[in-house]
Each structure stands twice: as C-alpha cells, then as structure tokens.
C-alpha positions in Angstrom: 0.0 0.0 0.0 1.5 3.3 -1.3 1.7 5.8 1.9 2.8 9.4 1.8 3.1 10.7 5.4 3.8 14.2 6.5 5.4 15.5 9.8 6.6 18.4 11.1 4.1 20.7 11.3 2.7 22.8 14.7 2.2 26.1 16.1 4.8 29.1 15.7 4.4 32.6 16.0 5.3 34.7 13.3 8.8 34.7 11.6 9.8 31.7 13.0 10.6 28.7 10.5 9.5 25.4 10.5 11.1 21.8 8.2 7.9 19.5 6.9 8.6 15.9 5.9 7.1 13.7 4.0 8.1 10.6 3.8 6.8 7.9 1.0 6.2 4.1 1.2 4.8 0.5 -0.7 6.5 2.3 -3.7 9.8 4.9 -4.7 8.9 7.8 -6.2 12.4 8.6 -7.2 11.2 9.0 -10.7 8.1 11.1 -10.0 7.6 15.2 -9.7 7.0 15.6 -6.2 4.8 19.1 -4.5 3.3 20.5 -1.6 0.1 22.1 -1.4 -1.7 23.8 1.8 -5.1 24.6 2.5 -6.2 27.5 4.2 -9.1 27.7 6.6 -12.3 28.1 4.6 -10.1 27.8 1.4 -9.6 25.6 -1.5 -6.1 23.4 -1.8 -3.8 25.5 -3.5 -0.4 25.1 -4.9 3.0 25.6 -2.9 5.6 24.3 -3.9 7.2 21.5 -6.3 10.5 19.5 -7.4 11.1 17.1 -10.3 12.5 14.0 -9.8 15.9 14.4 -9.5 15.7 17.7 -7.4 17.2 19.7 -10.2 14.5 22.1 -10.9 12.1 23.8 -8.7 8.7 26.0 -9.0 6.9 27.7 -5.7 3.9 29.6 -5.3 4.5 33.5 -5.7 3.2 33.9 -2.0 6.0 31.9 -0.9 8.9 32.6 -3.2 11.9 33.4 -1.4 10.6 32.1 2.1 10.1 28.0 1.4 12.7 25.5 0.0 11.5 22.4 -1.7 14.0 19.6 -1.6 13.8 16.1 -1.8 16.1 12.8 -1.1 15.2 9.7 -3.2 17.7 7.3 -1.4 15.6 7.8 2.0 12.1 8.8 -0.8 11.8 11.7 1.0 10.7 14.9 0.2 11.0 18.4 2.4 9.3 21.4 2.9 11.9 24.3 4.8 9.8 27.5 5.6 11.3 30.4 6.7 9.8 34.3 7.8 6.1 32.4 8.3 3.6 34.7 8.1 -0.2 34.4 9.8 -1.3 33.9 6.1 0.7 30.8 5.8 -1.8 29.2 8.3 -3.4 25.8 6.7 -3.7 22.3 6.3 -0.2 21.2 4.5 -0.2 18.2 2.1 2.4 16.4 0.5 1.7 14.6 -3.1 3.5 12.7 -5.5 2.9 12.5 -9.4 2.8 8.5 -10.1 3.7 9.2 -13.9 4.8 12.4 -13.9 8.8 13.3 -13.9 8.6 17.5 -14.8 7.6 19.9 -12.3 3.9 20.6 -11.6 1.6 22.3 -10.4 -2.0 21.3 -10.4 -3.7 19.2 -8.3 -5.0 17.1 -11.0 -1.2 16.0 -12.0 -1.2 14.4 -8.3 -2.1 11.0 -8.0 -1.0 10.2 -4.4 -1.9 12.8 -1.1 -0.5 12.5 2.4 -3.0 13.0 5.1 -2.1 16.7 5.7 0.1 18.3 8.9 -1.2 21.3 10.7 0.8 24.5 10.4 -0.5 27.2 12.5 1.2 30.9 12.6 0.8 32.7 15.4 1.0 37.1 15.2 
C-alpha cells in the first residue's frame, strides 16, 4: 500500500521557521515530480511548492517565493518542505503529493495522483 506521510508541522508565531517531511512508502517515487500544497481555513487546496525527480529544478507559489525551500532525497524517498519568515497567512492544512507518472515539475492538483494526510501548520502574530 502506497503511503505518503507528512510530519513536522505545529504552532509558531510569526517569523519563525518550520522543516515538513514527507516521507513515502509501498513504492519509490524517485522518478516522479513531487509538490506540496496547503489549505487555508475556509479555502480551497492550493499550490505551494514543487520539485522534479531528481531535485534539479524547482517551481513555488509567488506567496511563498523566497521564504520556502523544496527539496527532496530519493535514497531515503523523501521529500521536504523548509519555511522560513512564516507569516499568519501561511496558516493551513499542509499536504504532500507525489505524481505517479509524472517526472517535470507541476503544479496542479489534478497532476497528483498520491496525497499524504495533511500536517497542521498554525502561525501565530
């Protein structure tokens, strides 16, 4: 059973930094574009970040741009969210996903055939 499980999240006031993980089992996604999307209280899913399979190229969200780093290590299938200067606006649900087919960046939900089960980030003022 393919498993993509997220850690890291919590509760830290604002311009503090926090490191999400997502780590992936039952298959390797070494291959696969990887992302992270969040979703905001009352909000639809939305777009954060992503990384193609080899970690050579990158695409973020323009709310996040220069604040999150999107990395990834196949030998451990492992994927990372660093966020830096958190803002009260980066509050949401956070979700790791994995593309399945896919090796090129993306960035639309529908180009995601495997979701985590979310981590909380909450950003204090």
């Amino acid at each position: 059973q393919v498993q993509l499980v997220e850690s890291g999240g919590g509760l830290v006031q604002a311009g503090g930094s926090l490191r999400l993980s997502c780590a992936a089992s039952g298959r390797t996604f070494s291959s696969d574009a990887m992302g992270w999307f969040r979703q905001p209280p009352g909000k639809e899913r939305e777009f954060v970040a992503a990384i193609n399979w080899n970690g050579g190229s990158t695409a973020y969200a323009d709310s996040v741009k220069g604040r999150f780093t999107i990395s990834r290590d196949n030998a451990k299938n492992t994927v990372y969210l660093q966020m830096n200067s958190l803002k009260p606006e980066d509050t949401a649900v956070y979700y790791c996903a994995a593309s399945g087919s896919i090796a090129s960046i993306r960035k639309r939900l529908d180009d995601y055939n495997y979701w985590g089960q979310g981590t909380q980030v909450t950003i204090s003022s």
